[in-house]
C-alpha positions as CSV (number, residue, x, y, z in Angstrom):
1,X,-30.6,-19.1,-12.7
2,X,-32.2,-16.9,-10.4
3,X,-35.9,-17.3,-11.2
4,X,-38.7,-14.9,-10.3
5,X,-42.7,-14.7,-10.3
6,X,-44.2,-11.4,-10.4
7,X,-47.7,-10.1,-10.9
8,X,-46.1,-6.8,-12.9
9,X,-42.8,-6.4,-14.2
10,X,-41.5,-2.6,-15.1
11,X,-38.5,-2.5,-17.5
12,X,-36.8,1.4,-17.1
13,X,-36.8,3.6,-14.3
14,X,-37.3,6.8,-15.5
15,X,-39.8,9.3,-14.8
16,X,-43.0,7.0,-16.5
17,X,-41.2,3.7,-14.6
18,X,-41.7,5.3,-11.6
19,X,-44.7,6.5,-11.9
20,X,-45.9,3.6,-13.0
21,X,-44.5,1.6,-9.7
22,X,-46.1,3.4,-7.3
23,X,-50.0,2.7,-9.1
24,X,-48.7,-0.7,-9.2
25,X,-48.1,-1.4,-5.7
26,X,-51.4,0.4,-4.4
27,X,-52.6,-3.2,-5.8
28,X,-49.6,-5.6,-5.4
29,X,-46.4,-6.0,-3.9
30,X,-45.5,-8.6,-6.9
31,X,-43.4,-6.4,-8.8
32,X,-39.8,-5.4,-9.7
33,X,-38.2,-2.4,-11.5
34,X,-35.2,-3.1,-14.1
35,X,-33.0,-0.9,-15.0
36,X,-30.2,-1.5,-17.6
37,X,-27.4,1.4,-16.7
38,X,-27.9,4.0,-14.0
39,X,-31.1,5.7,-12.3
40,X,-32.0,8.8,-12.6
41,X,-34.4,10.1,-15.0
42,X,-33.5,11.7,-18.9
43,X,-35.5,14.9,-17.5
44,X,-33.1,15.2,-14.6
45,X,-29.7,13.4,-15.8
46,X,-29.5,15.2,-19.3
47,X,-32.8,16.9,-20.1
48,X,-35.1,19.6,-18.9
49,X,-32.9,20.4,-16.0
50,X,-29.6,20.7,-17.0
51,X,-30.4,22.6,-20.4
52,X,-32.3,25.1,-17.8
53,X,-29.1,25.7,-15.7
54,X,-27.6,26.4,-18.9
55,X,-30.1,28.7,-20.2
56,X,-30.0,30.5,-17.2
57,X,-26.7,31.1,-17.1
58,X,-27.3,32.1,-20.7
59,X,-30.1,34.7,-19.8
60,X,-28.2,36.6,-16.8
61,X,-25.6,37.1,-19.6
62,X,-27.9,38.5,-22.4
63,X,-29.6,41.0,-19.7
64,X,-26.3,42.1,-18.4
65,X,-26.0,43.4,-22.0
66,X,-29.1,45.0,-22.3
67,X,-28.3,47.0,-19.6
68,X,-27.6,50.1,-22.0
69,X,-31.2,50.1,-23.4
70,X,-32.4,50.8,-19.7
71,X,-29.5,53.5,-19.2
72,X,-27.3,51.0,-17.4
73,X,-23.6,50.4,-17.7
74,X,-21.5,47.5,-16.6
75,X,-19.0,47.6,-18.5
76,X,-17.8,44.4,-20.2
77,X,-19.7,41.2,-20.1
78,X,-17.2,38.5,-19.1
79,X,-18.4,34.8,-19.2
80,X,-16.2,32.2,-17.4
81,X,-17.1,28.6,-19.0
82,X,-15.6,26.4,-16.2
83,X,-17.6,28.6,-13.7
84,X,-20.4,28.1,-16.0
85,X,-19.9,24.5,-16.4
86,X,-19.6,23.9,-12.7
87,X,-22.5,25.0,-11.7
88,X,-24.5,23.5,-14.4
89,X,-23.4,20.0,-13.3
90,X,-23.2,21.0,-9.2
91,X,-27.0,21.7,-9.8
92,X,-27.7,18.7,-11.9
93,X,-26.0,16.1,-9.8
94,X,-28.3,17.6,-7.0
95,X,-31.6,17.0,-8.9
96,X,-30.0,13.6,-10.6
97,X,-29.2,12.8,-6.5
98,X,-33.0,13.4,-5.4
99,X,-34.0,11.0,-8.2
100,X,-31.4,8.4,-7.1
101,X,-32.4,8.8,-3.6
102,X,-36.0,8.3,-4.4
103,X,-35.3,5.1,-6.3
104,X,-33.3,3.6,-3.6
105,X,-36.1,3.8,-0.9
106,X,-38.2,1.2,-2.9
107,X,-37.7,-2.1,-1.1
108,X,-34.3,-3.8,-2.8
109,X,-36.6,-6.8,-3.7
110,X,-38.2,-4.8,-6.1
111,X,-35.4,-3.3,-8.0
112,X,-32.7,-5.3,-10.5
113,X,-30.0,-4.0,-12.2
114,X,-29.0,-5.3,-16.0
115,X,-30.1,-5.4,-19.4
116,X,-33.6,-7.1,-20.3
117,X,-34.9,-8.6,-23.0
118,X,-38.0,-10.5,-23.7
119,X,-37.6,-14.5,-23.8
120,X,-41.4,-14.9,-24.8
121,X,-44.6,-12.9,-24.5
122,X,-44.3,-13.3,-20.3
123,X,-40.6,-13.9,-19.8
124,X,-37.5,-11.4,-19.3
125,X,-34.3,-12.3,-19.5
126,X,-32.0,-9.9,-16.8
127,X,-28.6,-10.2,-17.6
128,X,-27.5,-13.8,-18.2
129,X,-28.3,-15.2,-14.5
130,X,-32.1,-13.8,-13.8
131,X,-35.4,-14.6,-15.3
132,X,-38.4,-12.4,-14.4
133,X,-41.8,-14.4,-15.2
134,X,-44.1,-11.5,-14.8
135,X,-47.9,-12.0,-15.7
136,X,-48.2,-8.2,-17.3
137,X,-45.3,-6.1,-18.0
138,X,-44.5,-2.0,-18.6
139,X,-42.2,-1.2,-21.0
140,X,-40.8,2.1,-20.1
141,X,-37.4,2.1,-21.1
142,X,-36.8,6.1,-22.6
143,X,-35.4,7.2,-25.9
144,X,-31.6,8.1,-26.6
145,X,-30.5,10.5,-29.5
146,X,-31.3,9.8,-33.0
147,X,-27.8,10.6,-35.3
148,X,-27.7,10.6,-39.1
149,X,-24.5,8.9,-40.5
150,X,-22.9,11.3,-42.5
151,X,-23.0,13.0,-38.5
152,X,-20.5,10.7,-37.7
153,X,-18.2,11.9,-40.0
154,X,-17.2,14.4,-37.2
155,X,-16.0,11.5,-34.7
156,X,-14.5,12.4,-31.6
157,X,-16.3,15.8,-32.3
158,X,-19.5,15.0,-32.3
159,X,-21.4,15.6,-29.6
160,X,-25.4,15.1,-28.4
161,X,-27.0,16.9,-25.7
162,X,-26.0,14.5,-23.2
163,X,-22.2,15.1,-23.3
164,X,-22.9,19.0,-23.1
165,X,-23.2,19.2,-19.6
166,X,-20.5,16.9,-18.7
167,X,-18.2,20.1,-20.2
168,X,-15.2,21.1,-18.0
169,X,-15.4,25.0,-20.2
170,X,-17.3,26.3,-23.0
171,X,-15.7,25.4,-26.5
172,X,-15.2,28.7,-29.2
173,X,-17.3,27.3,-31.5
174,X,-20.0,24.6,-31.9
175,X,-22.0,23.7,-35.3
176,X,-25.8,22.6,-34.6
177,X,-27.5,20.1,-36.3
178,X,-31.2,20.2,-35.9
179,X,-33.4,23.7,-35.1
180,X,-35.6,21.6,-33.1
181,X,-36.5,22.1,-29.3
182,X,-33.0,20.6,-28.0
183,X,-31.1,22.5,-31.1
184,X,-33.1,25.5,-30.3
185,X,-32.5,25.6,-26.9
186,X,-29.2,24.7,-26.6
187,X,-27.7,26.5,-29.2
188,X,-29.4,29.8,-28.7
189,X,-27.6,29.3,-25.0
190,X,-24.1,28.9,-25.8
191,X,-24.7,31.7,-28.9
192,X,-25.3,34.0,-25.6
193,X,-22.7,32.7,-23.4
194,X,-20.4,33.4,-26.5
195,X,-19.6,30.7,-28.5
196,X,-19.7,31.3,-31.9
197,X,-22.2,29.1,-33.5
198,X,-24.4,28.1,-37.1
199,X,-27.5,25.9,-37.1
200,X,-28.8,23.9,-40.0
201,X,-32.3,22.1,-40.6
202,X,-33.6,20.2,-43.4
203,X,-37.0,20.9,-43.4
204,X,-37.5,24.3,-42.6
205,X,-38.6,23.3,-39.7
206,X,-38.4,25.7,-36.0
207,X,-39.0,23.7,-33.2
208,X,-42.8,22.8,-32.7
209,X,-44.1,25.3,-34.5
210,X,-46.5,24.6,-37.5
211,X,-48.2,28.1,-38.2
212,X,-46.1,29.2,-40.9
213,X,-46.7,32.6,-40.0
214,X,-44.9,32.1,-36.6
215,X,-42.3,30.0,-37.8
216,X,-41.5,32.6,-40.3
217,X,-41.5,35.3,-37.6
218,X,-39.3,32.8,-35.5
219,X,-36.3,32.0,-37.9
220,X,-36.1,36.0,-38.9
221,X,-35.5,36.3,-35.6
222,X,-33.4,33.6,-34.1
223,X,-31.2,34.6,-37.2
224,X,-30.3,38.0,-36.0
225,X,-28.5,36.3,-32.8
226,X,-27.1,33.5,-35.2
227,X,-27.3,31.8,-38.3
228,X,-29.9,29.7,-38.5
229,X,-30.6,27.6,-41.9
230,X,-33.9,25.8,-42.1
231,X,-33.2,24.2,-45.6
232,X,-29.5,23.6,-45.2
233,X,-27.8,22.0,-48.2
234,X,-24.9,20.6,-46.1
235,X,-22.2,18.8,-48.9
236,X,-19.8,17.1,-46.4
237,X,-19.1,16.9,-42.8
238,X,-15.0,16.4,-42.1
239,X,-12.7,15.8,-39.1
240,X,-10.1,17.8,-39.5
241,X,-6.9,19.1,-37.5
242,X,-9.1,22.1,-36.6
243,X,-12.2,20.4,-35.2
244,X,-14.7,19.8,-37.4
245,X,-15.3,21.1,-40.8
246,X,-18.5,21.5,-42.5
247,X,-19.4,22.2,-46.0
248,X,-22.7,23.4,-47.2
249,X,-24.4,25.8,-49.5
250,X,-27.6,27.8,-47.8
251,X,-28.4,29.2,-51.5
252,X,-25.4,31.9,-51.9
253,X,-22.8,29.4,-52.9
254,X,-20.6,26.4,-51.4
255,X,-19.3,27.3,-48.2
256,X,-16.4,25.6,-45.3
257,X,-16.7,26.5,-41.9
258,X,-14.8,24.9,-39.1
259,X,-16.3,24.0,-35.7
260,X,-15.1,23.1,-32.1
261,X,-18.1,20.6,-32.2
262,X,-20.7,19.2,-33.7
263,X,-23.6,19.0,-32.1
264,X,-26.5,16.6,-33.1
265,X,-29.5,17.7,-32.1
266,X,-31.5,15.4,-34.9
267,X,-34.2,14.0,-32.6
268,X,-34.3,10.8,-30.2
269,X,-35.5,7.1,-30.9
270,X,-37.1,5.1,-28.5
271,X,-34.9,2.2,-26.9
272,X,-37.1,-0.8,-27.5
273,X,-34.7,-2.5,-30.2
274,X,-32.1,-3.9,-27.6
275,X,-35.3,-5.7,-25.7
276,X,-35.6,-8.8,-28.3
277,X,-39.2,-7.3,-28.9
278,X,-39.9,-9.8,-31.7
279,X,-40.6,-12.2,-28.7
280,X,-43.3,-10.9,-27.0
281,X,-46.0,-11.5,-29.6
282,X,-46.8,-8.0,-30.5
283,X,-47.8,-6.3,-33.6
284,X,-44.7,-3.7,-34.6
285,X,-44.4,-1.0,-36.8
286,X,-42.6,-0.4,-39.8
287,X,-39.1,0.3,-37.6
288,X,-39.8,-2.2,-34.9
289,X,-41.7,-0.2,-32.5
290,X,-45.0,-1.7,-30.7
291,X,-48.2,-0.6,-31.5
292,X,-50.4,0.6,-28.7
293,X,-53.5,2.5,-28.1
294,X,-52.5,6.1,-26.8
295,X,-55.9,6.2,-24.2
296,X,-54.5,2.5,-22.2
297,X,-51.3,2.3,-23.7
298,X,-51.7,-1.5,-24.1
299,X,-50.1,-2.6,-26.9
300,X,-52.9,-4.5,-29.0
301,X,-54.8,-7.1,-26.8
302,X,-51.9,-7.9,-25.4
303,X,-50.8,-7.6,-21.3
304,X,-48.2,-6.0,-22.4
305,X,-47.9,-1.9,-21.9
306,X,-45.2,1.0,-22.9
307,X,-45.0,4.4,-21.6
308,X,-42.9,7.6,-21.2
309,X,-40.2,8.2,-24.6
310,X,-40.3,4.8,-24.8
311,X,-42.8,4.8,-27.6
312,X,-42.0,7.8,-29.0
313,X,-45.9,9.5,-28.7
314,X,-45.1,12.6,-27.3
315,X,-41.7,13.0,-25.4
316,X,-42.1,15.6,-22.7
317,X,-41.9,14.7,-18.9
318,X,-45.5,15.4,-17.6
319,X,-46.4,13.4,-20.7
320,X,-44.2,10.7,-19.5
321,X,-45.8,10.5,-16.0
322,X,-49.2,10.8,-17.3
323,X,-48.7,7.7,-19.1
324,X,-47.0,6.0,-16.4
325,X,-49.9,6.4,-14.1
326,X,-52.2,5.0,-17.1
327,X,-50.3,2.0,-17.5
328,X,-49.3,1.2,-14.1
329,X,-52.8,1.4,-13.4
330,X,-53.9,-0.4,-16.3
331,X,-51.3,-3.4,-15.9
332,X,-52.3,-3.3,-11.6
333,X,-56.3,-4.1,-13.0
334,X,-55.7,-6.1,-15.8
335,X,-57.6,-7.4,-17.7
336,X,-59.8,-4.5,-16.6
337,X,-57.6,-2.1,-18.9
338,X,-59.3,1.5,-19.0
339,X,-58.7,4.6,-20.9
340,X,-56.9,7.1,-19.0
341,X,-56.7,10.9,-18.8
342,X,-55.3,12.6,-21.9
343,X,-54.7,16.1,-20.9
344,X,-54.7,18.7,-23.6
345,X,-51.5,19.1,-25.4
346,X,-49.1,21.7,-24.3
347,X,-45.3,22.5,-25.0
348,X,-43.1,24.9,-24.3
349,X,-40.1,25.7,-25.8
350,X,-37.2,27.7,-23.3
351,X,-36.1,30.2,-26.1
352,X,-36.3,33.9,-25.7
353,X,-38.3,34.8,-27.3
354,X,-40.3,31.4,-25.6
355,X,-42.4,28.9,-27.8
356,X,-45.5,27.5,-26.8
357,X,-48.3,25.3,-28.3
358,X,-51.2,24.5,-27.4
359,X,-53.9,22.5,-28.0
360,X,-55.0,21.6,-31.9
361,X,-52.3,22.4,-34.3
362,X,-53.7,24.7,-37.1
363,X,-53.5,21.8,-39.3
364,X,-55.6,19.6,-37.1
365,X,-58.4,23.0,-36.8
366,X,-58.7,23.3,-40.1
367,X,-59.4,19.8,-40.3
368,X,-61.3,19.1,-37.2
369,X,-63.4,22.1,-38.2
370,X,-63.9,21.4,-41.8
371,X,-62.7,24.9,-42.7
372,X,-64.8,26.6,-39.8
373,X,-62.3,28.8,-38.4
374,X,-60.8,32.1,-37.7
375,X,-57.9,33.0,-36.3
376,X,-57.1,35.9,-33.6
377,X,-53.5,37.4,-33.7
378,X,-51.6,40.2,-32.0
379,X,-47.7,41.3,-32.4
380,X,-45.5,41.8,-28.9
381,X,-43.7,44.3,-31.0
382,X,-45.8,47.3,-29.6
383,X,-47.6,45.4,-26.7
384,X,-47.0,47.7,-23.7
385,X,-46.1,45.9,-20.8
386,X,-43.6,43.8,-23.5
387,X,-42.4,47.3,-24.1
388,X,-41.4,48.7,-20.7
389,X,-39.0,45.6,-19.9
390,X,-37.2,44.9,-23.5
391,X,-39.2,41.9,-24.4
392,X,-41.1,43.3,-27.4
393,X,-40.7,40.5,-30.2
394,X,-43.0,37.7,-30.6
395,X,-46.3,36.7,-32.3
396,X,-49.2,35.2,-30.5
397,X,-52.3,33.4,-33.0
398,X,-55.3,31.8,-31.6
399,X,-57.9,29.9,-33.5
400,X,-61.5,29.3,-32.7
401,X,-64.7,27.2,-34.5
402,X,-67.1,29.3,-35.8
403,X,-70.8,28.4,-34.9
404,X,-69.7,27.0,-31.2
405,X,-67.2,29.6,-30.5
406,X,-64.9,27.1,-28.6
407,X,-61.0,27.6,-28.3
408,X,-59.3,25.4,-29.9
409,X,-55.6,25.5,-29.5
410,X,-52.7,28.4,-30.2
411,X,-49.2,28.8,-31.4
412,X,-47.1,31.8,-29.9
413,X,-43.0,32.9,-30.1
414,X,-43.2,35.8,-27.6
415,X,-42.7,36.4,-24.1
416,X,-44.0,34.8,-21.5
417,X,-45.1,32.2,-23.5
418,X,-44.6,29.6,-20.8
419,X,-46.9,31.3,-18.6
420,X,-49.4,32.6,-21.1
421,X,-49.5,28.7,-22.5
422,X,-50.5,27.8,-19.3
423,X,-53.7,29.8,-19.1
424,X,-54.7,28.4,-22.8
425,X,-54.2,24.8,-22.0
426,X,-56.4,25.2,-19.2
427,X,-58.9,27.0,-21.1
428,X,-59.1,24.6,-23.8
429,X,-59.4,21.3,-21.3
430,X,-61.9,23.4,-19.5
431,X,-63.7,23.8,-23.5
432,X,-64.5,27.2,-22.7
433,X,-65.5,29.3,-25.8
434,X,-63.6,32.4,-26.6
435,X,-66.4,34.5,-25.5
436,X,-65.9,32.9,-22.0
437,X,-61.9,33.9,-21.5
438,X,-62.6,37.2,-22.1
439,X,-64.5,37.4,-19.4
440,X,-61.7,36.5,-16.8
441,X,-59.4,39.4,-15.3
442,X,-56.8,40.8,-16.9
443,X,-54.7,43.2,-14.9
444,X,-52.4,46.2,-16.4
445,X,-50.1,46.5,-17.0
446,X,-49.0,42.9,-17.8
447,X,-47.9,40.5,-20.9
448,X,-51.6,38.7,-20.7
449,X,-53.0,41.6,-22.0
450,X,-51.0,40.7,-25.3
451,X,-53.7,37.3,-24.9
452,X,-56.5,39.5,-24.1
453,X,-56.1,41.4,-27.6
454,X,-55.3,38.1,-29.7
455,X,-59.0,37.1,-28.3
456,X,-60.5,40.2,-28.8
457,X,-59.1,39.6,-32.7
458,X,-60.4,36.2,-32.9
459,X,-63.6,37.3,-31.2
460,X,-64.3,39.6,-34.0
461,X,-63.6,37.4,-36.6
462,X,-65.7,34.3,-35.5
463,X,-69.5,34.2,-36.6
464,X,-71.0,34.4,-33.0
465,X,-69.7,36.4,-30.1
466,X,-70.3,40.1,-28.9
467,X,-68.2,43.0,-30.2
468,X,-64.9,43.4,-28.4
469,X,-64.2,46.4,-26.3
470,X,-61.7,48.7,-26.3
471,X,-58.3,48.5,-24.7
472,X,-55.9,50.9,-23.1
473,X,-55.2,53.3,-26.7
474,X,-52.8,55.5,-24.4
475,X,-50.3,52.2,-23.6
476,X,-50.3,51.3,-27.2
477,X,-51.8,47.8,-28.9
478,X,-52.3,44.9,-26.9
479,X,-53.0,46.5,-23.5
């Protein structure tokens, strides 16, 4: 038995393992990496970057269509799915490579390969021929996807996100499970690159969205691209000779259709139940999941830490990283354990129209605020910079405390949402009041001018704040 003392031990190399590392050796050199299968992060291997190649690929297609609203003609539109596919996985074996290559400079006495689980609260058991005795340990060991049962009906036709990109063509038809971010995104891309394709929620539920009135203005229009039921009544799911055939009644009677695939898009669960977790001496949740403070990420009193997917907080990469650097520093000092930088919330979803959130949920206002709030709103419909390039769908709302005045968060299905949530995040971690942001430059004609009217709403509706002033009338709302 190969036997080793270390004064941190890191279990998963993804992006908050490796974060983590590098705060941990700016105090020690006593500590080693363990990875179970392969490095190279979720984000890079079968996340953020690969669904973006594919979404790309997806966008050049739709504006090569739209080339008759500018008086343009190219006949047409041919997509070619191994072309398609090729480059989506020539791109992300070059950003999976960079990740690998990063890994492999850490000195090889730092890094083991093979499964760990915890033999007691400060032992892990690598494989069956190394123990790690490690006085503080990170557990950082990601998520994977999250599939119902009656899911597996479909067999060797069910698919997750992370067989997608390992596609040699594009299939006719996929059926998608789940109108979340990765069902969103995904299935809104191959709808454009021509496969024929039908989403079903549960919930009613569109990706991160919680203002109904978005959400509402969302599904009426991801539906006139595809079908997309939010409250699905789905009766059976059968491999059949076809593909894949699914039965289900979304309120005009029972219904078969039959797919290529089925795609589960149903969410991810954190991988902490192959680590023996019962031995560490930690308070779990209900499904087996430590419990942790989100400022220090310790879990209880514990010198024991999680980060990243792993515990399932808030799965997004700069999330992930954020964490990594609060635990790795937190593990380095212990038992100086600290709280650590919580930046404001901020998601974006890479739909077109985009999704973006930001900040407080309106839920969380309305509760935060006691009631106290208003809420600023402006539609992209007529918003003339939105206008002049074809991008004129969305709804941006913003919501403000009354009495202070302050920003508190925003939900917006529009264009250049990734951009425009940007600028709110930073306003709200700056906690500048409403009154504030509309004193920063807007040029015109541009998209933020779209923000500039939602403020100017919310502005007026709050119980402190000068009048607003008037826009451009001759470019039409919102500019």
């Amino acid at each position: 038995m190969d036997k080793r003392e270390v004064d941190v031990a890191i279990i998963g190399v993804g992006t908050a393992g490796m974060v983590a590392y590098k705060r941990v050796r700016k105090v020690t050199d006593k500590v080693v990496l363990i990875e179970s299968d392969q490095y190279g992060t979720t984000c890079a291997r079968v996340g953020c970057m690969p669904s973006k190649l594919l979404i790309a690929a997806a966008e050049n297609a739709h504006q090569m269509r739209l080339g008759e609203l500018f008086g343009n003609s190219a006949g047409e539109i041919t997509i070619d799915g191994k072309r398609v596919m090729e480059r989506v996985r020539a791109e992300r074996d070059g950003f999976v490579g960079s990740v690998i290559s990063a890994v492999e400079k850490f000195p090889e006495e730092h890094r083991i390969m093979g499964h760990a689980r915890f033999a007691g609260p400060h032992r892990l058991a690598v494989g069956n021929d190394i123990e790690v005795h490690a006085q503080r340990i990170i557990i950082a060991t990601g998520s994977r996807p999250n599939i119902p049962g009656f899911l597996k009906e479909a067999k060797d036709r069910l698919v997750v996100n992370d067989d997608i990109f390992e596609w040699q063509d594009l299939p006719k038809s996929v059926a998608v499970f789940g109108p979340g971010v990765i069902g969103l995104e995904l299935g809104q891309a191959l709808s454009r690159l021509g496969v024929r394709v039908r989403m079903f929620g549960r919930s009613g539920g569109v990706g991160p969205l919680n203002d109904d009135a978005i959400r509402q203005y969302a599904l009426k229009t991801f539906n006139e691209e595809f079908p997309l039921h939010g409250e699905a009544d789905v009766k059976k799911v059968e491999r059949v000779d076809q593909g894949v055939a699914v039965t289900f009644d979304v309120g005009d009677g029972e219904q078969t259709e039959t797919f290529d695939y089925l795609l589960a898009a149903t969410g991810r669960r954190p991988n902490v139940d192959g680590l023996d977790i019962q031995n560490a001496d930690i308070d779990l949740d209900e499904k087996g999941s430590p419990l942790f403070d989100p400022y220090t990420l310790r879990c209880g009193d514990s010198h024991i830490f999680i980060a990243g997917d792993a515990n399932n907080a808030v799965p997004l990469l700069h999330e992930a990283a954020d964490e990594g650097r609060i635990a790795g520093d937190n593990a380095a000092s212990y038992p100086d354990v600290r709280t650590g930088l919580r930046r404001t919330p901020l998601a974006i979803v890479f739909t077109d129209p985009q999704i973006a959130t930001v900040g407080l949920t309106i839920g969380q206002v309305d509760e935060r605020c006691l009631g106290r709030y208003a809420v600023g709103e402006v539609s992209f419909e007529d918003q003339g910079r939105s206008r002049v390039i074809g991008k004129n769908k969305g709804l941006l709302r913003v919501y403000g405390e009354h009495g202070t005045g302050l920003f508190m968060g925003a939900e917006m299905f529009g264009p250049a949402a990734e951009h425009i949530g940007h600028l709110l995040a930073w306003s709200a971690q700056q906690r500048l009041t409403v009154n504030q942001m509309l004193e920063m430059p807007f040029y015109h004609p541009v998209i933020e001018e779209g923000l500039r009217t939602a403020l100017k709403d919310l502005n007026m509706k709050l119980s402190i704040g000068p009048a607003p002033e008037e826009g451009c009338m001759e470019c039409g709302p919102g500019t």
